[in-house]
C-alpha positions as CSV (number, residue, x, y, z in Angstrom):
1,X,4.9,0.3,-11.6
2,X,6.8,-2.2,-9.6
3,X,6.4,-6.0,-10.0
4,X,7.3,-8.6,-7.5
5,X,8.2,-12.3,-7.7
6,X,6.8,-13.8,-4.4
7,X,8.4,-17.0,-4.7
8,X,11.5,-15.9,-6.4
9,X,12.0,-12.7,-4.8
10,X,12.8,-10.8,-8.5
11,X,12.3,-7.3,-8.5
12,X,11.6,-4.7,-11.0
13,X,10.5,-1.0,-10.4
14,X,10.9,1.8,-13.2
15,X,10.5,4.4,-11.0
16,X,9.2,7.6,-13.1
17,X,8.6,11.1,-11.7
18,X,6.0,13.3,-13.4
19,X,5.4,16.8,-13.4
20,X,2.3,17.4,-11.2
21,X,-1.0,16.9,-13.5
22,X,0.4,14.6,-16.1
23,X,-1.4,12.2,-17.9
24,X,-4.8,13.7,-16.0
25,X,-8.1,14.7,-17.7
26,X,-11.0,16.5,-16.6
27,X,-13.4,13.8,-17.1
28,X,-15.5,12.1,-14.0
29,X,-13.9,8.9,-12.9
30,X,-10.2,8.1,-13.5
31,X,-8.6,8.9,-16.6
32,X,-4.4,8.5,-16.6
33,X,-2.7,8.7,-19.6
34,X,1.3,8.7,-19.1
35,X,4.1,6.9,-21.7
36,X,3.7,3.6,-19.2
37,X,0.1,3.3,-17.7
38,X,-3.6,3.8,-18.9
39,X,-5.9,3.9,-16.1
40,X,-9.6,4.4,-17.1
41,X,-13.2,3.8,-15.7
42,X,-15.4,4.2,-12.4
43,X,-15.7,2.5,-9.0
44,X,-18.3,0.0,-10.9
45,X,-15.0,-1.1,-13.1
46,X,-11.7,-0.1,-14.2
47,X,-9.3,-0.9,-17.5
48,X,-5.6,-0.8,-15.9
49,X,-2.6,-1.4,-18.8
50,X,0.8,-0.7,-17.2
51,X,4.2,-1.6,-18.7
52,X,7.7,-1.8,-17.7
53,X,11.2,-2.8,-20.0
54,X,10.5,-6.9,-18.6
55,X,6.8,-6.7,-19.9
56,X,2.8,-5.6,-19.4
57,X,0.1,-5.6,-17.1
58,X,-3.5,-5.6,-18.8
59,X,-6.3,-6.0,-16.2
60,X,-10.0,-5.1,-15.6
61,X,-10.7,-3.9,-11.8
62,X,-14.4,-4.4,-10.2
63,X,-14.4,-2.7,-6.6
64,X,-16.9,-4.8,-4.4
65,X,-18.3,-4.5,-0.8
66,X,-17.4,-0.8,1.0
67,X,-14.6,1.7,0.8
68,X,-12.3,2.2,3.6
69,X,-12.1,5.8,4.7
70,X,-9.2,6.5,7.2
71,X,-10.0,7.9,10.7
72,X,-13.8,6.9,9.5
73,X,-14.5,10.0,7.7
74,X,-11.4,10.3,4.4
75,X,-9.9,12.8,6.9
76,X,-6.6,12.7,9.1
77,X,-4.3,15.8,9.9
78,X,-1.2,13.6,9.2
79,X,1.9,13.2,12.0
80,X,-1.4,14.9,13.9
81,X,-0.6,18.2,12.8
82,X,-2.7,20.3,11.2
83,X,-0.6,22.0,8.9
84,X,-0.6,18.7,6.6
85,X,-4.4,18.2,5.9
86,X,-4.3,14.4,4.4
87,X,-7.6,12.5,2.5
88,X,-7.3,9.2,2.0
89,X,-9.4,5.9,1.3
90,X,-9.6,2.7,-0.1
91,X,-11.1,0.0,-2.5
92,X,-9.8,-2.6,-1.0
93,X,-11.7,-5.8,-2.0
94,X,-11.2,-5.4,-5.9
95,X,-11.9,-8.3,-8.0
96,X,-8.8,-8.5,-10.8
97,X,-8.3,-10.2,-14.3
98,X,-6.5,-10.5,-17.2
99,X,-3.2,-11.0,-18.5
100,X,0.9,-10.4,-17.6
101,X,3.9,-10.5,-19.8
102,X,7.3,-10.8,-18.7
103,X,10.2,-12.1,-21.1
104,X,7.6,-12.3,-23.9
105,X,5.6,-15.1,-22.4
106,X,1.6,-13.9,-21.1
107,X,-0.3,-15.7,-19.2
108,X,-3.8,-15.0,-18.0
109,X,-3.9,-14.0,-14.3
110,X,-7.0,-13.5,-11.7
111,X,-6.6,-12.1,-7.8
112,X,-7.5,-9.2,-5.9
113,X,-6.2,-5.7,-5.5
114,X,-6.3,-3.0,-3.3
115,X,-7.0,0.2,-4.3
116,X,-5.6,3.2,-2.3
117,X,-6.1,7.2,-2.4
118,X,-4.3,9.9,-0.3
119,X,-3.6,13.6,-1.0
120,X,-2.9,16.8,1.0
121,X,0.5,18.4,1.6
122,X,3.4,16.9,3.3
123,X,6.8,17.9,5.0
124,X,10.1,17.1,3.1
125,X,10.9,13.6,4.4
126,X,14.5,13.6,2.9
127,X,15.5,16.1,5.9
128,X,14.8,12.8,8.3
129,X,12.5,15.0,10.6
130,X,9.7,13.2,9.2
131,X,8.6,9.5,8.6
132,X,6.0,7.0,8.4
133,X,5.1,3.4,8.0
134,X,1.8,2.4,6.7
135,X,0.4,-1.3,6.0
136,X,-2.9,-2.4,3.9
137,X,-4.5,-5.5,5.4
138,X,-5.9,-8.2,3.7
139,X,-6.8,-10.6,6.2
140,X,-8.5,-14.5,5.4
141,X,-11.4,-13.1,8.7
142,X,-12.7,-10.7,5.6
143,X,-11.3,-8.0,7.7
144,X,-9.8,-4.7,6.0
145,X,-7.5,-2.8,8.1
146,X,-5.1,0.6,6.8
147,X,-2.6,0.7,9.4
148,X,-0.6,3.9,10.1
149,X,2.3,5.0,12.2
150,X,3.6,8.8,11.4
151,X,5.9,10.6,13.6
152,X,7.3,14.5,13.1
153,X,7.2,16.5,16.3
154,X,5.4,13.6,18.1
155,X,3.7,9.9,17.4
156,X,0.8,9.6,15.7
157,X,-0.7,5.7,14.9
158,X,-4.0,4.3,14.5
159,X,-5.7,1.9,12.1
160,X,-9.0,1.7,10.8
161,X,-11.1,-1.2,10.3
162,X,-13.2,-2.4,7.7
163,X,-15.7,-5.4,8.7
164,X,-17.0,-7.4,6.1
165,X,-21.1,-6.0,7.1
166,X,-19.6,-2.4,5.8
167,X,-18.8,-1.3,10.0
168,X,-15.5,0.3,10.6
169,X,-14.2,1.5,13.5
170,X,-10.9,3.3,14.6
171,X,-8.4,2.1,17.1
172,X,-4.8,2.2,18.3
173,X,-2.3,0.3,16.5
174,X,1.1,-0.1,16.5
175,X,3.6,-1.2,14.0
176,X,7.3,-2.3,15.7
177,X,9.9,-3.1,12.8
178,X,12.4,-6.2,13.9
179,X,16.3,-3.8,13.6
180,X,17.6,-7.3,13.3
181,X,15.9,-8.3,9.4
182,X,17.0,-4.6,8.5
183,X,18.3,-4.8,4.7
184,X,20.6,-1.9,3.2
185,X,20.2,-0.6,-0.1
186,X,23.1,-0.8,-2.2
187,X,21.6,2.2,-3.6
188,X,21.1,4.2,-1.2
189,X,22.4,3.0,1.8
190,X,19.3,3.2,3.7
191,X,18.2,0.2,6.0
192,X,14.9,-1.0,6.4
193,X,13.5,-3.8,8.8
194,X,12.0,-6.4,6.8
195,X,9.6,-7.9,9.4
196,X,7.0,-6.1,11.9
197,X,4.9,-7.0,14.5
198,X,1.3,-5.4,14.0
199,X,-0.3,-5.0,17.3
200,X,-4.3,-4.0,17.6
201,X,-5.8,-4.2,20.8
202,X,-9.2,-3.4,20.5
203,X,-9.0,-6.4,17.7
204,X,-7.2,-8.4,20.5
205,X,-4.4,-8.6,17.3
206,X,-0.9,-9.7,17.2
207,X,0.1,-9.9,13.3
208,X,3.8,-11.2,12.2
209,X,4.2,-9.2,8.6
210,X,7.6,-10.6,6.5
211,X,7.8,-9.1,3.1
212,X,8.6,-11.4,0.2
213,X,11.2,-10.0,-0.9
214,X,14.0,-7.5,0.6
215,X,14.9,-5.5,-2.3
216,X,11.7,-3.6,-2.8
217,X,13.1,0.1,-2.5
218,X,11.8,3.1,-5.2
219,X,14.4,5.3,-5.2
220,X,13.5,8.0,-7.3
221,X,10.6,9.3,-4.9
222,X,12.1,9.7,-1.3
223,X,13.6,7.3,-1.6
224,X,11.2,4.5,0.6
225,X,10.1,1.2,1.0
226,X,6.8,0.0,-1.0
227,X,6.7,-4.1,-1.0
228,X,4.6,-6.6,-0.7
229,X,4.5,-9.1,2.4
230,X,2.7,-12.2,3.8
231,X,0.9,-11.8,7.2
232,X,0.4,-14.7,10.2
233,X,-0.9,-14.3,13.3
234,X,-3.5,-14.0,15.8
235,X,-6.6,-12.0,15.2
236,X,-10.0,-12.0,17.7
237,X,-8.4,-14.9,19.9
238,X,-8.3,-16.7,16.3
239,X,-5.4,-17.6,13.9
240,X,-5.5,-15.4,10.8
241,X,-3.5,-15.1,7.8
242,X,-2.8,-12.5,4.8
243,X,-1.1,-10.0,2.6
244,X,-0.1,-6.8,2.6
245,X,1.5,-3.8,1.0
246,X,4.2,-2.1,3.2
247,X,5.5,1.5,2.9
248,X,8.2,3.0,4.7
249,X,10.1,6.3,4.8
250,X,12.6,6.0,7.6
């Protein structure tokens, strides 16, 4: 769990690595039960309670509208290659409430949230052979977009569209980081840009994403890049605004 002040720029991400399988349960739906987070429920609604040293996160999910599956089907051999069989898809219009504590102060809180899903094998991404960038799109048209970029051996990018009628299409994209925002990790010492430029043609789309704060690095798990950022822009000849959730490996 990872919690970031968007105005601020404060930071916080307890960064836990389990042993594969812990905290799951044979029953249907999701059932997570680990020493920080209880995850329970189905895609009608869903009882999240996560907790980190600052404070808590107690909120009931209700998925509306469609899922998003990636490539259109759930299925995309990742970097292109077959040998790395990915699933993935998305909630990504869920309806959010309840309460955060941080410093012993809660206060009730009410958004939305994007749910996202992905399994199948992957290379070892430390070796720097591998990397990707991937965006979730929240944009003010209604419009749902997963973005992906993934290069080993060669490039592989697309995105895939959500419409608010339930249609979803497939389509090049591109994501092109800005080297000049590039922030190091003190941890690290990796760099990562801090703004992209999101191009979509077949959405005639050219999106400015700036993340709200720089230091949003989990080091315990690659280490990578998973923050939160605002989107501006121009979307279907229109202007367009946002948020989104960025992830990057290298």
């Amino acid at each position: 769990m990872s919690i970031t002040d968007e105005d601020t720029g404060w930071y916080t991400d307890p960064d836990l690595v389990l042993p594969p399988q812990a905290g799951l349960s044979d029953k249907p739906g999701v059932d997570i039960h680990t020493d920080n987070i209880t995850w329970t429920g189905d895609a009608k609604e869903m009882r999240l309670r996560a907790k980190v040293p600052e404070g808590t996160i107690d909120v009931t999910l209700r998925p509306r509208g469609n899922a998003l599956y990636n490539m259109g089907t759930g299925y995309f051999p990742m970097f292109g290659d077959a040998r790395y069989p990915n699933y993935e898809y998305a909630l990504p219009t869920v309806d959010t409430s309840g309460t955060l504590t941080l410093g012993g102060r809660t206060q009730k809180v009410r958004g939305q949230s994007w749910l996202d899903r992905q399994w199948g094998p992957l290379p070892d991404i430390a070796s720097g052979d591998a990397w990707w960038a991937w965006m979730s799109l929240s944009l003010s048209n209604g419009d749902r977009i997963s973005v992906w970029n993934q290069k080993l051996d060669r490039q592989n990018n697309f995105a895939t569209v959500l419409k608010p009628d339930g249609t979803q299409t497939v389509t090049e994209a591109t994501l092109t980081p800005d080297r000049s925002t590039l922030w190091t990790s003190p941890t690290t010492g990796k760099s990562y840009p801090t703004r992209w430029k999101v191009t979509i043609p077949g959405e005639h789309a050219e999106l400015n994403v700036t993340v709200h704060a720089k230091e949003q690095e989990l080091v315990n798990t690659g280490p990578r890049y998973e923050g939160s950022a605002a989107v501006t822009g121009a979307y279907d000849h229109r202007p367009v605004t946002g948020s989104t959730y960025v992830e990057v490996t290298g």
